[in-house]
ROLO-865068 format. One record per residue (C-alpha): residue in three letters; x, y, z. Coordinates in nm, 4 decimals. Each point is the difference from the previous one (the first is absolute). Last residue first. Layout:
# residues N
ATOM,Ala,X,Y,Z
...
This chain:
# residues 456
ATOM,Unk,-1.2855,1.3656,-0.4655
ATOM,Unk,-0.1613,0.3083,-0.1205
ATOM,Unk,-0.1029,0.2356,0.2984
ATOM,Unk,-0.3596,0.1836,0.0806
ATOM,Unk,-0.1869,-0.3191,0.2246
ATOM,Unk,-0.3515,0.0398,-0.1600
ATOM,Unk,0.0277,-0.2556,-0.2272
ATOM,Unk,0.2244,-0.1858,0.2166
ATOM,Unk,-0.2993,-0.0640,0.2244
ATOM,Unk,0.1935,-0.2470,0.2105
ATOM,Unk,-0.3229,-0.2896,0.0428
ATOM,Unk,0.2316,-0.2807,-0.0003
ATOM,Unk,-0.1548,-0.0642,-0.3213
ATOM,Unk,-0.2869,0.1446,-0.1212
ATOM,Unk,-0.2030,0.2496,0.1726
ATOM,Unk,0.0437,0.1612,0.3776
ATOM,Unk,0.2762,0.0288,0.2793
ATOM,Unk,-0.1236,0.3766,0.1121
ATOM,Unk,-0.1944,-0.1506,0.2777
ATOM,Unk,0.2300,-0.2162,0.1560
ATOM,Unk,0.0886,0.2308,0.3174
ATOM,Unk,0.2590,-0.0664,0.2271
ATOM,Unk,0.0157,-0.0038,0.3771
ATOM,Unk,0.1603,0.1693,0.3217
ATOM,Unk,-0.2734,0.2410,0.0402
ATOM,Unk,0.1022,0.1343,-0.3566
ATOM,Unk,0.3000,-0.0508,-0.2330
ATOM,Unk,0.0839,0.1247,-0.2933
ATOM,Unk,0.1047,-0.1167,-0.3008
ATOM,Unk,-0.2825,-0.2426,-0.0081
ATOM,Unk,-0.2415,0.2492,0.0930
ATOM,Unk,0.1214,0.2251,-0.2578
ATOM,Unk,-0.0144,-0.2705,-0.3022
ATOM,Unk,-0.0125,0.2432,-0.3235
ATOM,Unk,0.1930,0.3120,0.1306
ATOM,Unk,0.2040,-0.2759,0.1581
ATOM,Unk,0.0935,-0.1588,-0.2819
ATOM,Unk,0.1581,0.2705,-0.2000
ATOM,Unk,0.1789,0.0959,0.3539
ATOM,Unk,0.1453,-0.2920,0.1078
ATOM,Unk,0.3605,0.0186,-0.0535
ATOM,Unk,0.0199,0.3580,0.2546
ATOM,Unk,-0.1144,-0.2326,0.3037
ATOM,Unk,0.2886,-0.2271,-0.0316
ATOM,Unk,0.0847,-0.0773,0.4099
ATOM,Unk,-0.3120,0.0448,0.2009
ATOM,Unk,-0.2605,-0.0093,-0.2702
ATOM,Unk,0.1959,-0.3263,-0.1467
ATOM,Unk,-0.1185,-0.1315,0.3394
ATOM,Unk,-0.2546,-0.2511,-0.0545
ATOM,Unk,-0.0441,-0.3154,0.1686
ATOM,Unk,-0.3472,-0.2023,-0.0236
ATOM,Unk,-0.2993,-0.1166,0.2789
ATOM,Unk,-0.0639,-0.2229,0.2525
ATOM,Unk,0.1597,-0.2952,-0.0884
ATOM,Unk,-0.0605,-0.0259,-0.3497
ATOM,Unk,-0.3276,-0.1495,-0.1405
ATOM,Unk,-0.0173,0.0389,-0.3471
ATOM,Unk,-0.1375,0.2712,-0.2750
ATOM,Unk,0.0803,0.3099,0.2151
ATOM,Unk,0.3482,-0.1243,0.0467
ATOM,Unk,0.0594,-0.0271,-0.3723
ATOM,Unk,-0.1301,0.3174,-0.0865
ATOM,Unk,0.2131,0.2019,0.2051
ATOM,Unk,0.2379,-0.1630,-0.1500
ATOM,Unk,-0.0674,0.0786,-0.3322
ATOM,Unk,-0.0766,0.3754,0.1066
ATOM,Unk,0.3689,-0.0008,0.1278
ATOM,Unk,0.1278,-0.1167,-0.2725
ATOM,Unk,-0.1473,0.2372,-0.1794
ATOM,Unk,0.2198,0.2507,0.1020
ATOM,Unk,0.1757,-0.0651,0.3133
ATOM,Unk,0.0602,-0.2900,0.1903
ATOM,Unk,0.2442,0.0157,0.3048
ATOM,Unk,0.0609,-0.4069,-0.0761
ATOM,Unk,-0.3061,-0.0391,0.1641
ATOM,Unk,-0.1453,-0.3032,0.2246
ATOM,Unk,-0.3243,-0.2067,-0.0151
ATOM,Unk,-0.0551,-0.2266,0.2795
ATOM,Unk,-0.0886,-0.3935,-0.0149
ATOM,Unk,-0.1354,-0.2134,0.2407
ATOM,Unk,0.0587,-0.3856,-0.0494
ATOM,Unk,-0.3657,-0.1709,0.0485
ATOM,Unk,0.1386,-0.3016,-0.2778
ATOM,Unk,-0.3011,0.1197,-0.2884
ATOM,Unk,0.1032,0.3831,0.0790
ATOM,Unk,0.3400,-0.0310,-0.0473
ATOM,Unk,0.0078,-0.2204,-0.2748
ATOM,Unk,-0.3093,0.2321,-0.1527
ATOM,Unk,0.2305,0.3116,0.0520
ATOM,Unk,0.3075,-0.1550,-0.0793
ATOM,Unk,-0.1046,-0.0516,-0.3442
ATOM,Unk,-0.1220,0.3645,-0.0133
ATOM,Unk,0.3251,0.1000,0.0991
ATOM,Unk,0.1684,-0.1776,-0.2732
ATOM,Unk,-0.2032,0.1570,-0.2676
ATOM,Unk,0.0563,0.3725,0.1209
ATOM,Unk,0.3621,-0.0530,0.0142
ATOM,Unk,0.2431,0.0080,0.3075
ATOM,Unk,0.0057,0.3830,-0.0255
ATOM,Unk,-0.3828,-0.0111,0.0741
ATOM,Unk,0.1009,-0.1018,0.3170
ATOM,Unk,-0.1783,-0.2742,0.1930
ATOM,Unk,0.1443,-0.0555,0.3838
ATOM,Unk,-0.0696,-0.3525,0.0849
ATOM,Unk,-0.0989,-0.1611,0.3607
ATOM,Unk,0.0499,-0.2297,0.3036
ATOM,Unk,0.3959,-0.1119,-0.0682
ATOM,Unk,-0.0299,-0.3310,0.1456
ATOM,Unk,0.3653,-0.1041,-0.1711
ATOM,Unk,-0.2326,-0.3202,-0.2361
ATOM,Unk,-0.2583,0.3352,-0.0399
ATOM,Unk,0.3474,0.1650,-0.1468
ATOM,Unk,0.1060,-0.2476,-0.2190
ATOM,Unk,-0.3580,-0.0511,-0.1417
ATOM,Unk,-0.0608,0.4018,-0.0994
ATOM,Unk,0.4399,-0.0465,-0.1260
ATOM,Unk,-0.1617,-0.2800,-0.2572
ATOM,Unk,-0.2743,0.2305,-0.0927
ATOM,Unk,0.2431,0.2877,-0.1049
ATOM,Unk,0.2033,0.2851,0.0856
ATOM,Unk,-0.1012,0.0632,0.3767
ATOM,Unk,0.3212,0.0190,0.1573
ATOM,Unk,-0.0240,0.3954,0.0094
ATOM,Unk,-0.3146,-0.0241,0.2011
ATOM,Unk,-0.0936,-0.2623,0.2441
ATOM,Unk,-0.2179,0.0859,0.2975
ATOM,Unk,0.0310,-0.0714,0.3756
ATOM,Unk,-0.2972,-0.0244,0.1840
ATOM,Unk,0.0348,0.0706,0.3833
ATOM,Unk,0.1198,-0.1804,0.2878
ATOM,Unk,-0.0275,-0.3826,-0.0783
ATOM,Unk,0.0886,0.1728,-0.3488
ATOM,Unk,0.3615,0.0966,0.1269
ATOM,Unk,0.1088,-0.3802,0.1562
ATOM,Unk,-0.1674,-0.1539,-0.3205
ATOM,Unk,0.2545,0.2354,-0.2321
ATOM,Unk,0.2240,-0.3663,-0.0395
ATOM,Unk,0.2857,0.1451,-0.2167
ATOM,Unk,0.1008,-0.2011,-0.2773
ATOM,Unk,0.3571,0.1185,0.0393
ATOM,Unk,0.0746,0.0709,-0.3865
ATOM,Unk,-0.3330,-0.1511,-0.1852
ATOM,Unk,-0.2157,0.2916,0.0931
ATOM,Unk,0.2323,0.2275,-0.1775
ATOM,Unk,-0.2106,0.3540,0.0896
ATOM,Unk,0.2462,0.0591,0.3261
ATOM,Unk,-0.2356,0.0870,0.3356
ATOM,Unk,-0.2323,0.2086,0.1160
ATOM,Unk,-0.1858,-0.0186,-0.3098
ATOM,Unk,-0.4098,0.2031,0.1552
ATOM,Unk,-0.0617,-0.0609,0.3417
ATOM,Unk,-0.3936,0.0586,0.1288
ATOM,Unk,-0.2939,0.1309,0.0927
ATOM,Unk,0.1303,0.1614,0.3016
ATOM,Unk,-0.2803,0.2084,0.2002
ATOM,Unk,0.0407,-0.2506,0.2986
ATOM,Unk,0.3588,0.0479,-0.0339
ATOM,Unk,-0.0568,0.3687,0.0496
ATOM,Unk,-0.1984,0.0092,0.3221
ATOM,Unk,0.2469,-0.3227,0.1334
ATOM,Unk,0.2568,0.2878,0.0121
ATOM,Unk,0.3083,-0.1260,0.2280
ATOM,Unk,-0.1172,-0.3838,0.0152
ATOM,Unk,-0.1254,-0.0247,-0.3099
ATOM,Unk,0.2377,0.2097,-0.1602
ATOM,Unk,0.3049,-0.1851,0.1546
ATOM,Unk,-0.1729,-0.3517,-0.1504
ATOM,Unk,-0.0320,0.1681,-0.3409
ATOM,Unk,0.3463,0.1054,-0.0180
ATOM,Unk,0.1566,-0.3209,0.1770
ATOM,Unk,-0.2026,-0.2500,-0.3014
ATOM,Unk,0.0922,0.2630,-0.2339
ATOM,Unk,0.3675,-0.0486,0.0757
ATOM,Unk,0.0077,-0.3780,0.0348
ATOM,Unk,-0.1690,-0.0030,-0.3657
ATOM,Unk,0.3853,0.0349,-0.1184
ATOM,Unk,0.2511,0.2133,-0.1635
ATOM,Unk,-0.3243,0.2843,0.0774
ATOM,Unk,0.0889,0.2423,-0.3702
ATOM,Unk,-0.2573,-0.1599,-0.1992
ATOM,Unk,-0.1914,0.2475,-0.0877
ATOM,Unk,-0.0473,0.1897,0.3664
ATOM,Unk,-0.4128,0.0112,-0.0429
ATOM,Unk,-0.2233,0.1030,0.2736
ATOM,Unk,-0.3660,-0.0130,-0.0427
ATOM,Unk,-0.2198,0.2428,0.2125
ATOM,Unk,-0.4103,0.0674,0.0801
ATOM,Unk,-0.1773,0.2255,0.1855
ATOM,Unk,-0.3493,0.0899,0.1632
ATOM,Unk,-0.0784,0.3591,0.0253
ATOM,Unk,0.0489,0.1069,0.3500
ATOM,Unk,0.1991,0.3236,-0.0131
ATOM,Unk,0.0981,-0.0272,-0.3756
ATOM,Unk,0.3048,0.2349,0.0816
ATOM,Unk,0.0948,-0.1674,0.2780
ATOM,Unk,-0.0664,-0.3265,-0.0862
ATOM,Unk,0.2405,0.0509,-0.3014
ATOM,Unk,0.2662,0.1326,0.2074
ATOM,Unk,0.0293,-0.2635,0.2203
ATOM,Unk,-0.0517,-0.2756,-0.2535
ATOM,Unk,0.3374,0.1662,-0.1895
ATOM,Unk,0.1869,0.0943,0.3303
ATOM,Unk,-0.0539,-0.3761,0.1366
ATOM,Unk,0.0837,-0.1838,-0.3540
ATOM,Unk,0.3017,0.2158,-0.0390
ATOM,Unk,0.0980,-0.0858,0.4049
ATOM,Unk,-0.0222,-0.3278,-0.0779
ATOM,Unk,0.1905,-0.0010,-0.3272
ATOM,Unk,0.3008,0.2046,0.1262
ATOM,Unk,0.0226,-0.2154,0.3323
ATOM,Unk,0.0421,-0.2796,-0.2182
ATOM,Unk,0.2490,0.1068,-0.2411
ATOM,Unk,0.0366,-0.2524,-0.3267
ATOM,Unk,-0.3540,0.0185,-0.1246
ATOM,Unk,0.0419,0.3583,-0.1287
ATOM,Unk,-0.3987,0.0185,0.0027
ATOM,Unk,-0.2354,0.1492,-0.2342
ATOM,Unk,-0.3372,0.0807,0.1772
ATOM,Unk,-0.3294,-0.0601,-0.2383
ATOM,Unk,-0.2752,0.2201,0.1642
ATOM,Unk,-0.3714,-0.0348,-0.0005
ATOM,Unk,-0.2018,0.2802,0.1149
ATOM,Unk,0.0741,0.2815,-0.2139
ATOM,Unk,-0.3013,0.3004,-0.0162
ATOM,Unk,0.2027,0.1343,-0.3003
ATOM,Unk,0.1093,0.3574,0.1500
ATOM,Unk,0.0617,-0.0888,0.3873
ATOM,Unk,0.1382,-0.3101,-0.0717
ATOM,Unk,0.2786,0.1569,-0.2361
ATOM,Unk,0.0536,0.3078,0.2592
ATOM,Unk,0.1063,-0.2712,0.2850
ATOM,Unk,0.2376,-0.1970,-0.2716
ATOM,Unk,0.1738,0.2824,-0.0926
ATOM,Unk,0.0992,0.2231,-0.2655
ATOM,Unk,-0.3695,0.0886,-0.1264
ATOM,Unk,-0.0861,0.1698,-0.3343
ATOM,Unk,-0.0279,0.3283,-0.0876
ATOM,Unk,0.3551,0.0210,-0.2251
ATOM,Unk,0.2323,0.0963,0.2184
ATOM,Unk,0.2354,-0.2997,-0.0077
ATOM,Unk,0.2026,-0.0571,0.3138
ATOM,Unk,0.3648,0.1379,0.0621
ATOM,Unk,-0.1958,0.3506,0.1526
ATOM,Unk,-0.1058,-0.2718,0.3274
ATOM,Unk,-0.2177,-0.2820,0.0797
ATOM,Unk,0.0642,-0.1573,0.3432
ATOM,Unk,-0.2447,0.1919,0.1944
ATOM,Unk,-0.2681,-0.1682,-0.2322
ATOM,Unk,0.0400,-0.3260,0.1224
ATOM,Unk,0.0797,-0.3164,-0.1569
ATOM,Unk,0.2473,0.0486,-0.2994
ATOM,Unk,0.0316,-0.2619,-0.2103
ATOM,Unk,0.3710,-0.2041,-0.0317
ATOM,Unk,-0.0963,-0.3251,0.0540
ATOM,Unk,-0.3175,0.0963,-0.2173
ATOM,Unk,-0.3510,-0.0119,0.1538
ATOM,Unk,-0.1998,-0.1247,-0.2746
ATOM,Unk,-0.3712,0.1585,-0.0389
ATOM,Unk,-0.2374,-0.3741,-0.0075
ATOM,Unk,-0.3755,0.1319,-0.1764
ATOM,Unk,-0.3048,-0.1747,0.1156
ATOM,Unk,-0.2414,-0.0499,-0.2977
ATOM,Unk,-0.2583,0.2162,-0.1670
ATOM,Unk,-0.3353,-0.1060,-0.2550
ATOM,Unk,0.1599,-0.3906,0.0322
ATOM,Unk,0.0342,-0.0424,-0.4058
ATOM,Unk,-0.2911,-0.2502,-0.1421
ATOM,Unk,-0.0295,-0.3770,-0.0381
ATOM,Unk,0.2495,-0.0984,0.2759
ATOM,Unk,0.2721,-0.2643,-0.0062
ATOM,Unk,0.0406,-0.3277,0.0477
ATOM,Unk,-0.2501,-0.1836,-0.2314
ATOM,Unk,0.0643,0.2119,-0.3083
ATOM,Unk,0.3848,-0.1728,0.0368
ATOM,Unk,-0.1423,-0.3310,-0.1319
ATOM,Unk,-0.1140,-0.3062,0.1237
ATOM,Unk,-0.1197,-0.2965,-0.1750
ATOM,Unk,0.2538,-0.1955,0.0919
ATOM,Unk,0.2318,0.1908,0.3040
ATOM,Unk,0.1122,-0.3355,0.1685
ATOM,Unk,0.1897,-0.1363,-0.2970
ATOM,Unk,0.2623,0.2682,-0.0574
ATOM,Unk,0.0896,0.3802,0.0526
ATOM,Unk,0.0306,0.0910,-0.3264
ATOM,Unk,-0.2149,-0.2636,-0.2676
ATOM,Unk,-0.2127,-0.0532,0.2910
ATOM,Unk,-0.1066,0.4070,0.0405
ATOM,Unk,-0.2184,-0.0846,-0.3278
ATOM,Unk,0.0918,0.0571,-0.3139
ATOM,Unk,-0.1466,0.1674,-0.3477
ATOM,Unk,-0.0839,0.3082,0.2326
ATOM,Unk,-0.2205,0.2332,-0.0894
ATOM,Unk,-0.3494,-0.1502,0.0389
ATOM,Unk,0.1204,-0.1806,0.2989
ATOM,Unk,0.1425,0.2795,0.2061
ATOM,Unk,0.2493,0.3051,0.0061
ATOM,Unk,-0.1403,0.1696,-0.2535
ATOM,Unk,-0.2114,0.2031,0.2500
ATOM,Unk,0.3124,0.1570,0.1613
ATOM,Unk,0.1018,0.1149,-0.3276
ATOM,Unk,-0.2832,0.2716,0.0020
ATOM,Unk,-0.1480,-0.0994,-0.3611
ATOM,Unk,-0.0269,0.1265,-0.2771
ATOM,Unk,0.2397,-0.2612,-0.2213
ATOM,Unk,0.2294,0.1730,-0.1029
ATOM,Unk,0.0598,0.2243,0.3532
ATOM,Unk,0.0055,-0.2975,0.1961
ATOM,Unk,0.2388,-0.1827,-0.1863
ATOM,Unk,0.1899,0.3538,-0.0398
ATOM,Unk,0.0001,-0.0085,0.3601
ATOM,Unk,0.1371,-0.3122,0.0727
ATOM,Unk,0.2801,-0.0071,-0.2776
ATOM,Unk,0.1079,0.3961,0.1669
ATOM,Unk,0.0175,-0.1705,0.3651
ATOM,Unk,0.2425,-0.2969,-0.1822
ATOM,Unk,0.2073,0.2449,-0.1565
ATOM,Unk,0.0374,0.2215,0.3148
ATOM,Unk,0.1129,-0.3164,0.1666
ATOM,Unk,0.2794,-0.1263,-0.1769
ATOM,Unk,0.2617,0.2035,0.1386
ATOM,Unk,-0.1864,-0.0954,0.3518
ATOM,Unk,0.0356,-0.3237,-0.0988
ATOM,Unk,0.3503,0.0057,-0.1252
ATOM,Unk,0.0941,0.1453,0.2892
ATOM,Unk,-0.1424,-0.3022,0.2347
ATOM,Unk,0.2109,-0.1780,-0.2356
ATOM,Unk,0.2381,0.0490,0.1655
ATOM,Unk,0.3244,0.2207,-0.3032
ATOM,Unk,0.2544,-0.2162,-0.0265
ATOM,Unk,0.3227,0.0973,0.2410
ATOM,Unk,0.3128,0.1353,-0.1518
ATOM,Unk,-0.1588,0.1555,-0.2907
ATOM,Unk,0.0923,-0.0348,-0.3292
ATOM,Unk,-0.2724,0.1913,-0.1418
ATOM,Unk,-0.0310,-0.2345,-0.2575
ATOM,Unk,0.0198,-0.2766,0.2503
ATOM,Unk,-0.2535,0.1403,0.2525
ATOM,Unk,-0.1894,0.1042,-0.2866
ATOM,Unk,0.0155,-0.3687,-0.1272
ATOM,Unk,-0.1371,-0.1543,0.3246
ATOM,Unk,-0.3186,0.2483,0.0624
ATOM,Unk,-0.0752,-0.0908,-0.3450
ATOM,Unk,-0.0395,-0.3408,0.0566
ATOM,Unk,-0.1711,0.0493,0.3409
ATOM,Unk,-0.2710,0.1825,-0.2064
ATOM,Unk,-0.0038,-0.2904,-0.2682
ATOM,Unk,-0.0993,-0.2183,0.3177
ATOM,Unk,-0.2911,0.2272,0.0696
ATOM,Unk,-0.0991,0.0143,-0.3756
ATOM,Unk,-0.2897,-0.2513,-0.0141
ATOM,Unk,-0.0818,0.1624,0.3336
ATOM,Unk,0.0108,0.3459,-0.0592
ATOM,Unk,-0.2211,-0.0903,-0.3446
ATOM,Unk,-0.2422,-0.1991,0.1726
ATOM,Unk,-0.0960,0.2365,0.2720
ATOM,Unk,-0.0838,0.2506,-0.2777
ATOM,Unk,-0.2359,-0.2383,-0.1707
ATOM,Unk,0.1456,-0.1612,-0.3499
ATOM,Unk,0.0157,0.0596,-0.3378
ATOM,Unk,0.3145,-0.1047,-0.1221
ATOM,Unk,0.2358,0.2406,-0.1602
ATOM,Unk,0.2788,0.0110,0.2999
ATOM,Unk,0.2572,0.1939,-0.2081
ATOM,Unk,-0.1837,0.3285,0.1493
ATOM,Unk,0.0627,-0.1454,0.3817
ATOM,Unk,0.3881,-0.0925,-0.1007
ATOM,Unk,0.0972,0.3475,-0.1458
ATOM,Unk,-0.1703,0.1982,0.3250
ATOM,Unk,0.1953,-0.3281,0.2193
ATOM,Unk,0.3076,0.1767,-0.1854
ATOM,Unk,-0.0632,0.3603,0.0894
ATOM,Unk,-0.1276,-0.0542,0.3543
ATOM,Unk,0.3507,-0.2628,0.0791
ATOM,Unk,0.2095,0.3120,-0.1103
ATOM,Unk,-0.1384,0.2564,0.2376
ATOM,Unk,0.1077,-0.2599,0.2435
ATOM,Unk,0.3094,-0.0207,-0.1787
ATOM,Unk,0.0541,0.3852,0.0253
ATOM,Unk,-0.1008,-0.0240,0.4053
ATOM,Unk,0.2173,-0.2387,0.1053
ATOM,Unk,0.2961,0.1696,-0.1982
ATOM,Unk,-0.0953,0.3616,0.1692
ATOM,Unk,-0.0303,-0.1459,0.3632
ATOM,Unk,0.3337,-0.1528,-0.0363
ATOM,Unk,0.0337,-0.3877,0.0028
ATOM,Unk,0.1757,-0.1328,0.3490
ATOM,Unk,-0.2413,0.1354,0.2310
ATOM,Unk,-0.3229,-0.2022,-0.0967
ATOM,Unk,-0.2925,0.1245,0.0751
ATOM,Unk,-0.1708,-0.1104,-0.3457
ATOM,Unk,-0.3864,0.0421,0.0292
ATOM,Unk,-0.0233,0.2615,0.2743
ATOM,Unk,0.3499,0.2174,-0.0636
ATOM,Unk,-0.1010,-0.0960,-0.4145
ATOM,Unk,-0.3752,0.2300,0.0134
ATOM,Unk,-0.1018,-0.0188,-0.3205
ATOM,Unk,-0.2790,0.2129,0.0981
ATOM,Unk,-0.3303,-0.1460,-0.1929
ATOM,Unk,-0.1899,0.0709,-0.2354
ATOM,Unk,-0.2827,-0.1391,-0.2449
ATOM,Unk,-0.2218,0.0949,-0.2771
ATOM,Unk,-0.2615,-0.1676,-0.2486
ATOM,Unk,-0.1032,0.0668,-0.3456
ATOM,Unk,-0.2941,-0.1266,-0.2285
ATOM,Unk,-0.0322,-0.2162,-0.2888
ATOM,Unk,-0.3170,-0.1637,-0.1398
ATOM,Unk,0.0633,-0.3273,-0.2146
ATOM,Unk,-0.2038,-0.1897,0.1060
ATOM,Unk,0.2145,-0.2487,0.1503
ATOM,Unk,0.1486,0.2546,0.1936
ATOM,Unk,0.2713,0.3117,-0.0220
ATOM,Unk,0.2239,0.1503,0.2064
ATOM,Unk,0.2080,0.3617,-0.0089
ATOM,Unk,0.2572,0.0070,0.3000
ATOM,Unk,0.0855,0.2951,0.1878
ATOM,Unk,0.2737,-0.0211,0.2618
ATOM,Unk,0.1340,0.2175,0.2127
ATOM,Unk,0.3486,-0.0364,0.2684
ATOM,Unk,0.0695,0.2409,0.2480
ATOM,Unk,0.3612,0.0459,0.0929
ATOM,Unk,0.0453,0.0925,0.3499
ATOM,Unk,0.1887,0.2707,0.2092
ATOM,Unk,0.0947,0.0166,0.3554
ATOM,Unk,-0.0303,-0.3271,0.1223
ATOM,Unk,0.1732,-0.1117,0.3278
ATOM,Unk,0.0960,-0.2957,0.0919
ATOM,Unk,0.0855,-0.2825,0.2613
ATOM,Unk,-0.3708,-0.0944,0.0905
ATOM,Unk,-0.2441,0.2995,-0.0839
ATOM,Unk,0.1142,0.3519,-0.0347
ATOM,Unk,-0.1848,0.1766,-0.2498
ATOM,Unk,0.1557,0.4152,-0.0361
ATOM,Unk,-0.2308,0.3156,-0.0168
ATOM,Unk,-0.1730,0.1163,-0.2985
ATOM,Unk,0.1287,-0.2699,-0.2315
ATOM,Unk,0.1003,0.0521,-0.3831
ATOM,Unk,-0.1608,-0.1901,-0.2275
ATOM,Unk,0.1770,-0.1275,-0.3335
ATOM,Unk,-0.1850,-0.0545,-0.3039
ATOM,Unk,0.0279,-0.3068,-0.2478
ATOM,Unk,-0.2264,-0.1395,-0.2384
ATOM,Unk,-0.0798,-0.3144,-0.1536
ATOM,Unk,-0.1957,-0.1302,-0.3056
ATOM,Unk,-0.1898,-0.3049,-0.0749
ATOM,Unk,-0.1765,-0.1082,-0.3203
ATOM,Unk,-0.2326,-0.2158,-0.1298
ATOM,Unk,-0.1132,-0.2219,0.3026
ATOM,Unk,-0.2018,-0.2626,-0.0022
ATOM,Unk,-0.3321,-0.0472,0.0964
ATOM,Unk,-0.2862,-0.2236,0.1702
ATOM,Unk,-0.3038,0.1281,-0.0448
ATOM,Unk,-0.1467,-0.1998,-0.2467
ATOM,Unk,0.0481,-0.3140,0.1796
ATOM,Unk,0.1390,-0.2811,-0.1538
ATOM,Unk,0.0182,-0.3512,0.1679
């Protein structure tokens, strides 16, 4: 079946720009201090012959994607940078016509092809996950969207159903979603405002007292206490070492503590998050059990555990039933495809963590598996900034997260944003703990790169 809307891409170029943090990102066992940013613009065309651009971005962010100890930080990165330039080659050597979702996943496979060579190229002494390789790809896939929208009029949300799509979900996901398509799962306009997540950091600042000269001056807060005061916060992701007990309940307890103090009554919400650092779900199941019995005011307020343990599903098969009898417990980093969405229902994990990084056409795939089998999903940030984070955004206020959508490249790589902000304020900054919408208008993912004063 041909649809006139479906397109194919033309050309697709990348660019490069490092960001500089404000203040260090400690999650898990690293630390980023700088981080390459990764644009793409691609120029599409459909069946009728009417051409249009579309944008992406996304930090290649290797300590997330590629943790790995025994390939340098600079080598991991270069062949990730690598893997964006080839799959740009491979999506513009594509020449059917096709829908966006299509396109990723006729060249999905292709994408772990070229993940393979740069690790062989590059000679490096582990291959490159291809968790990396996604969120190398990624930018490219985010750009294919947009342009789709953008060539054919349309917000690309709305071309997400029968009229635009030559299959339905079945040809994905498999017999039992006939006649469905992703239209049915999400919503039919942006949320006006959505809860916003601010990321307490392992290595954050909580309380003003502890701020000193060593601190940036720049206007904005140092701590956790002035944070909530200025945006209104009132849900809270807490990173945890996940190897020091004491250390993570008493985190938890001066993080909840601190936040009801300076919200004085306003109801509150937490996630914790250790990626993968717990050896075993033993831990969590002792963490949460200690913090019901020591602070059942904060447990109560726990939505829930985000990778507490290592993202190869298939090494111990841990059993996370013993953890979501307690509290949900969501997977994130070992979330690469459909097949790892089945292995971790069969290892009752409760939910999914979408990340844009992970490919805009995967997540909406998850999204209707997740949402046809009851699995809750969440969306998470790679420390967006740019118009990443405005994609995003987007994404959570089109679906049904659990309760709302992280964003903390305000807290970490304010000085990125700025072209975008001036044109997105409210998404750049935050206000009574939530995000505004409002600015995400037009075609496409609704950027406004007309009015958005840079040249990708």
């Amino acid at each position: 079946m041909s649809l006139t809307s479906d397109t194919r891409v033309l050309s697709a170029q990348s660019h490069i720009k490092q960001a500089v943090a404000r203040t260090p990102l400690k999650f898990g066992a690293v630390v980023v201090e700088t981080c390459p940013f990764c644009e793409v613009k691609v120029e599409v065309e459909n069946r009728e012959g009417r051409k249009a651009e579309g944008y992406g971005g996304i930090f290649l962010m290797d300590l997330w994607a590629f943790p790995d100890p025994s390939v340098s930080h600079q080598r991991k990165n270069e062949a990730m940078q690598e893997v964006t330039r080839r799959f740009c080659r491979k999506v513009t050597e594509y020449t059917k016509f096709s829908h966006p979702i299509d396109i990723f996943w006729s060249l999905r496979e292709e994408l772990k092809r070229i993940g393979e060579e740069v690790s062989k190229d590059k000679k490096l002494d582990k291959n490159l996950p291809f968790l990396a390789s996604l969120v190398s790809a990624s930018p490219i896939d985010a750009a294919i969207h947009d342009g789709f929208g953008k060539v054919n009029e349309i917000d690309t949300y709305k071309g997400y159903g029968k009229e635009f799509m030559e299959h339905d979900l079945s040809y994905y996901l498999g017999k039992k979603f006939k006649g469905k398509y992703i239209s049915n799962y999400i919503r039919e306009d942006y949320l006006s405002e959505i809860p916003v997540f601010h990321l307490v950091g392992g290595g954050d600042k909580l309380r003003e007292s502890e701020v000193d000269r060593a601190d940036p001056q720049d206007g904005l807060p140092n701590s956790l206490d002035k944070w909530i005061r200025r945006d209104g916060l009132f849900c809270l992701k807490i990173k945890l070492k996940g190897t020091d007990l004491s250390w993570d309940l008493t985190r938890i307890e001066e993080v909840a503590s601190i936040a009801h103090e300076v919200q004085k009554g306003k109801e509150l919400f937490f996630s914790i998050d250790t990626n993968e650092q717990c050896k075993s779900p033993d831990y969590v199941v002792e963490l949460l059990s200690k913090l019901k019995e020591d602070y059942p005011q904060y447990f109560k307020k726990l939505l829930y555990i985000e990778q507490p343990t290592e993202r190869d599903l298939t090494h111990h098969r841990f059993d996370m039933s013993d953890i979501s009898k307690l509290k949900p417990v969501i997977v994130d980093e070992s979330l690469t495809g459909i097949e790892e969405f089945e292995l971790a229902m069969e290892l009752n994990w409760s939910g999914i963590a979408l990340k844009t990084c992970k490919c805009h056409s995967e997540n909406l795939l998850f999204v209707a598996k997740a949402s046809e089998e009851g699995v809750s999903y969440s969306v998470q940030d790679l420390t967006n900034p740019h118009i990443a984070l405005i994609h995003s955004v987007g994404l959570a206020a089109r679906t049904y997260p659990v309760k709302g959508v992280e964003a903390n490249s305000c807290q970490f790589f304010p000085e990125a944003s700025k072209e975008e902000a001036e044109v997105h304020p409210k998404i750049f900054r935050r206000e009574d703990g939530m995000i505004s919408t409002q600015s995400i208008k037009g075609d496409g993912f609704g950027y406004q790169m007309e009015k958005i004063r840079k040249e990708i």
